[in-house]
N, C-alpha and C positions, 0 to 999 in steps of 0.2 A: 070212402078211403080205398076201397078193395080195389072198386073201378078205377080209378086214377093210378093207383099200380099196375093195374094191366095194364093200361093203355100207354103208362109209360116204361114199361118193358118191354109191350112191343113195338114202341120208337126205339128202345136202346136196340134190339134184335136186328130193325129194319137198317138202323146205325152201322152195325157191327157187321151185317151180309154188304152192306155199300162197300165199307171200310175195305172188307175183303178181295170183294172184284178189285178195287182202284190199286189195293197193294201189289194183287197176282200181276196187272196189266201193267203197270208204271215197272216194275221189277224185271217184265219181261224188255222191256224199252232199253234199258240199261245196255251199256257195251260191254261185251267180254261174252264167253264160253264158261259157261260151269266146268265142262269138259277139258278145258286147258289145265285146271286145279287138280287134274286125276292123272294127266300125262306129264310124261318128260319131256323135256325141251327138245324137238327138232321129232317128235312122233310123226308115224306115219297119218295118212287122212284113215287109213283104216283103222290104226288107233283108236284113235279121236274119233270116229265112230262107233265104235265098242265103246267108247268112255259113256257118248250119250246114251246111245240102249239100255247100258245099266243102271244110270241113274234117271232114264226114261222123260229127257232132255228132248228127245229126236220124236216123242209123241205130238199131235195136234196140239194148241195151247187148250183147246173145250176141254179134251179128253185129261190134260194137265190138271185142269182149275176143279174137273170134278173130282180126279182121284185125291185132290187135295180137299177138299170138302167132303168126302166121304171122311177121310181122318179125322178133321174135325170134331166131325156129328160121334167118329166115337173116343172122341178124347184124346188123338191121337198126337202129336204135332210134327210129327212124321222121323226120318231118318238123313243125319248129316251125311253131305257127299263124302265129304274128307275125310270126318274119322269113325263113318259108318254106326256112329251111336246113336240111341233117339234122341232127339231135340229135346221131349219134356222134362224129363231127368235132371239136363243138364240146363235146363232154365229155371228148375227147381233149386237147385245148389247154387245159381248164379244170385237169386233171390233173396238168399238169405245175407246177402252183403249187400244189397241193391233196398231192399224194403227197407231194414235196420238206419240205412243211412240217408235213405228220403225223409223216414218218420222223425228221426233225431233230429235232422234238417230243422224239417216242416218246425215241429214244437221249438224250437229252442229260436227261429225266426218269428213266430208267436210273441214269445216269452219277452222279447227285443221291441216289434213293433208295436203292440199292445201300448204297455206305459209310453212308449217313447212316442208313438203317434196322437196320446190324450194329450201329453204334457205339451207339445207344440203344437195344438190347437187351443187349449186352456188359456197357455201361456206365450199367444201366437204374441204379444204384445212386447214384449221380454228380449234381452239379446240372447238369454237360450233357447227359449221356442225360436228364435229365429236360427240359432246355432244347427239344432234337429234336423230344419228343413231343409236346410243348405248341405248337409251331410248325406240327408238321405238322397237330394238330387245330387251328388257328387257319387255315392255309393252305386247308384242306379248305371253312373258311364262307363264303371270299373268292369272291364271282363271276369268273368270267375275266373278264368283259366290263369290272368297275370295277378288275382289275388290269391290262388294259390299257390304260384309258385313263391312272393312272397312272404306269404305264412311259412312253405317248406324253409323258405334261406334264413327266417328269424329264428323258428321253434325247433327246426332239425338240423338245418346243418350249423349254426351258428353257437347253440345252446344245447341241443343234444338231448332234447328235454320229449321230444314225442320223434316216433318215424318218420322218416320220409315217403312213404311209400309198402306197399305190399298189406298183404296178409295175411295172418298165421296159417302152417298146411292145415294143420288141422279145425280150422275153422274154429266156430263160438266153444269146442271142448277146451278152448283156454281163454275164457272170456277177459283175464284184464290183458291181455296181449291183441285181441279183437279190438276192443275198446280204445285202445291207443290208438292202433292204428286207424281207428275210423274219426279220431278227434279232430283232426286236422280238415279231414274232408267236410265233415262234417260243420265245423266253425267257418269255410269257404263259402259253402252254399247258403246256409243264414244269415250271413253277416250280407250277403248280395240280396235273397231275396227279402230280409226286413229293410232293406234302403225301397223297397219297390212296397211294401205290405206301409211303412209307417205315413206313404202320401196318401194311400186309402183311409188310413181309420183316422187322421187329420183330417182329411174331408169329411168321413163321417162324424168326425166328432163336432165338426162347426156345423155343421147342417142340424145338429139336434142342437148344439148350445143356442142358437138363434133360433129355434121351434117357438111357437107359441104356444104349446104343453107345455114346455116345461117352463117358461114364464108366468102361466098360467099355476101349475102347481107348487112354483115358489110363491107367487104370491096367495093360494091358498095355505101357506104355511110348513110347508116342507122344507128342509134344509136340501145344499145343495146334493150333498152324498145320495138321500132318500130319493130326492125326483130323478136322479140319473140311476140308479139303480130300479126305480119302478116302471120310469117313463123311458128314459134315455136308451138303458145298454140295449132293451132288444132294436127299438129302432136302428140305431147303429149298429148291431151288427146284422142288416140282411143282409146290405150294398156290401160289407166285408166278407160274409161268408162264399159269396159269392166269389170275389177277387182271391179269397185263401184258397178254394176251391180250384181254380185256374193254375193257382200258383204250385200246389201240390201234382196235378198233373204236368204243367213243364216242370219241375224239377224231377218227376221219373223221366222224364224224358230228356232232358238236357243231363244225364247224369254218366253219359257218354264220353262228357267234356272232362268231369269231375276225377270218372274212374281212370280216365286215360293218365290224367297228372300226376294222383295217386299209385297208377299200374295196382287198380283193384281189381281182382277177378269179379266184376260184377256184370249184369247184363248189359251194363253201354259196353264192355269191353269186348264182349259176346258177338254183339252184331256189329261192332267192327272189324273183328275176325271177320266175321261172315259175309263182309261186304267184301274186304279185300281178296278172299277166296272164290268170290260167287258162289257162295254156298247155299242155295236157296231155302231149302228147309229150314238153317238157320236163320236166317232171314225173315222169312214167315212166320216162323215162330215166335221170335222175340216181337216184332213189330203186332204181330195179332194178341199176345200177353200183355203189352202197352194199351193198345187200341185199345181192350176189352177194359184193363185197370184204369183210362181216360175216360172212359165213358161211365160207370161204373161211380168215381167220382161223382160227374159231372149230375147222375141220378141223387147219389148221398146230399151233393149240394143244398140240390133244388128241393128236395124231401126236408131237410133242416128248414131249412127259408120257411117253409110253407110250414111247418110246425110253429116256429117263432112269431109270425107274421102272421095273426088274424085277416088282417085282408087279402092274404093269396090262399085262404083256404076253401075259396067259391072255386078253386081248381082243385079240390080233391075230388068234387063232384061234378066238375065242371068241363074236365079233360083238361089236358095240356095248354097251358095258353103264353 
């Protein structure tokens, strides 16, 4: 076990230093000046040279990529051009409306496709197993963004019953005012990704109902509940934990779409700022705080699976496979 967590920690590390070069260099690809975001319109070139010197834009990109990997290594995530604050701070604060509303997401799209994905596989036979399916691929073409705005026209502006928008100043020190306002994003993102989670655990769930275990443990005398509960749920859930797994990492990541509808001060809002600034450090920062919670994931995943699933535990001794 010990060895199978090195060796896939330092896959995630070798991950994460890839991850890093590809962001520094693609970012530098980008059109625009950092330097234009610090000056007034019509500055002189000597401006605009003093813009980059100080935020040390006019260095080699080497001599860039190292002094941003020095910070890194001490925790750093450096200093925004524009409003000369550090990064980490304010990715810290950005967090706690960005984590709160991926996890509420994540569970409450669980809570959805779970029953809803057994029942129309059980009952693929049925015109509601059939109803399920035809929902969930219907759900799946919906953009988040036009079913948000939807929810906002029925639940806020029509009925008056949750916000449209924002967040308390004071953050979670007014928790049912937080809550509110995270309802709405929050039911966007679920209601989208359990159309996308309930064609997984459908599939999973026919793949074990047609098992020869579990025909087999019926007809040694187990009701259906017992053999799916002893035999069935871990089989079906590796192939899903897996797909939950994906689905939890875009949703931090697509959560840019979410906050922009909502105008939530959360991190997709962050590095949207920071793209439209060329703000680099914010930039970096937020993208390398995804990277690292994608990957990170992507470990927890596979560490579940391999606990569930006796036959992927010849990889805790086995290395990565």
């Amino acid at each position: 076990m010990a060895r199978y967590l090195l060796r896939r920690f330092a896959f995630l590390l070798v991950s994460l230093a890839l991850a890093c070069v590809v962001l520094f260099v693609l970012l530098r690809m980008l059109p625009g000046d950092p330097a234009n975001a610090l000056t007034a319109v019509g500055a002189t070139d000597e401006q605009i040279a003093a813009a980059r010197h100080s935020i040390g834009s006019d260095k080699p990109l080497p001599e860039q990529f190292a002094h941003w990997i020095g910070q890194l290594a001490q925790g750093d995530l450096g200093t925004s051009f524009v409003s000369s604050l550090p990064v980490g701070p304010e990715i810290t604060a950005r967090l706690q409306v960005t984590i709160p509303l991926t996890l509420a997401a994540f569970a409450l799209a669980i809570l959805i496709a779970v029953p809803a994905g057994f029942l129309a596989a059980y009952r693929r036979g049925t015109w509601y197993g059939a109803l399920l399916s035809g929902v969930s691929q219907l759900g799946i073409a919906i953009p988040v963004f036009w079913l948000g705005m939807i929810l906002i026209a029925v639940f806020a502006l029509n009925t008056g019953w949750l916000p449209a928008g924002g967040f308390p100043p004071d953050g979670w020190s007014q928790p049912g005012e937080a809550i509110r306002s995270l309802t709405l994003p929050v039911l966007t993102i679920a209601l989208v990704m359990s159309a996308s989670l309930i064609r997984y655990v459908r599939s999973a769930t026919l793949d074990v109902l047609g098992s020869d275990y579990l025909r087999t443990a019926r007809a040694l005398g187990s009701s259906f509940a017992g053999a799916m509960w002893r035999h069935g749920l871990r089989n079906a859930a590796v192939p899903v934990i897996s797909v939950l797994g994906i689905e939890l990492a875009s949703t931090l990541l697509g959560a840019v779409v979410v906050e922009s509808v909502f105008a939530l001060p959360g991190l997709g809002s962050m590095l949207a700022t920071g793209i439209e600034q060329h703000d680099y450090p914010v930039i970096q920062g937020v993208l390398f705080v995804s990277t690292l919670a994608v990957l990170l994931i992507g470990f927890a995943a596979d560490l579940v699976q391999r606990i569930i699933d006796p036959r992927l535990r010849g990889g805790l001794l086995g290395g990565i496979r």
